[in-house]
C-alpha positions in Angstrom: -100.1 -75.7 51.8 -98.0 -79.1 52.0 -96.7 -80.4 55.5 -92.9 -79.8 56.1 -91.2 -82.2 57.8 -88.9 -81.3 60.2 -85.5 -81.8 58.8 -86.4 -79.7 56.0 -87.5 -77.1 58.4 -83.9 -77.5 60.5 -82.4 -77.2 57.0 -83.5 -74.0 56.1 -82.9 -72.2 59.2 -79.6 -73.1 59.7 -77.7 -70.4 60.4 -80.9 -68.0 61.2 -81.7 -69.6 64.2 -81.2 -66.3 65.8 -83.3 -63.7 63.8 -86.0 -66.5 64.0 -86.2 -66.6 67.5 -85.8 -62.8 68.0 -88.6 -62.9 65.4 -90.5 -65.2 67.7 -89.4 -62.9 70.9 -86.7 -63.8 72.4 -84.2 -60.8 73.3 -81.2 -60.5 70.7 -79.3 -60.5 73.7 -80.1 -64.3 74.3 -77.6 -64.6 71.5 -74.6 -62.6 72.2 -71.5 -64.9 72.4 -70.9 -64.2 76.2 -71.7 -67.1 78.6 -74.0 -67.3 81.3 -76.8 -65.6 79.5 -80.9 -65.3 81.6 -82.0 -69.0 80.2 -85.3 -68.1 78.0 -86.3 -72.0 79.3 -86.3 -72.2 82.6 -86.2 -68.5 83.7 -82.7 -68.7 85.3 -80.4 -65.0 85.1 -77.6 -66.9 84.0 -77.5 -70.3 83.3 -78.2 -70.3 79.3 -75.1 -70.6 77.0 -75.4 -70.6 73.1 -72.9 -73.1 71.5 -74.2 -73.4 67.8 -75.5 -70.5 66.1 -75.9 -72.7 63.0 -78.1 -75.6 64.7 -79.6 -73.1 66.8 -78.3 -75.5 70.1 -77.6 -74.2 73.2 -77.3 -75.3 77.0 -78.9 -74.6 80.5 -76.7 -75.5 83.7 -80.5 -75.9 85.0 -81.4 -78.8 82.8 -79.0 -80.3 84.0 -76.0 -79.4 81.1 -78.8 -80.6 78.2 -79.9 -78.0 76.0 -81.2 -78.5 72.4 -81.8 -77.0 68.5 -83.5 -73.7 68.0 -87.0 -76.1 68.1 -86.7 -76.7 72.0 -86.9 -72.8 72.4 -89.9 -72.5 70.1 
């Protein structure tokens, strides 16, 4: 099977960042639109905020207000 790079992989799941995580196991409530969701990175009950469903990026008041794509919580 050939190597994917990553931008190809980013590409494609854009906009399923969210069934591939649940996939992966994160709760499908890690998702919902409200803020101040239990960060699945650091472990905090309500410091995780989802901003881009498409990128898959989100936010932790934890790390400090960084965040990343749907890779950071793979």
């Amino acid at each position: 099977m050939p190597r994917l790079d990553a931008e190809t992989v980013r590409y494609a799941a854009s906009g399923r960042w969210a069934s591939i995580l649940t996939a992966l196991g994160l709760s499908a409530d890690t998702f919902s639109s409200k803020r101040n969701r239990p960060c699945p990175c650091c472990g905090g009950t309500d410091r995780f905020q989802w901003i881009d469903k498409d990128a898959g990026r989100f936010v932790c008041r934890a790390l400090e207000g960084q965040g990343g794509d749907g890779f950071a919580l793979v």
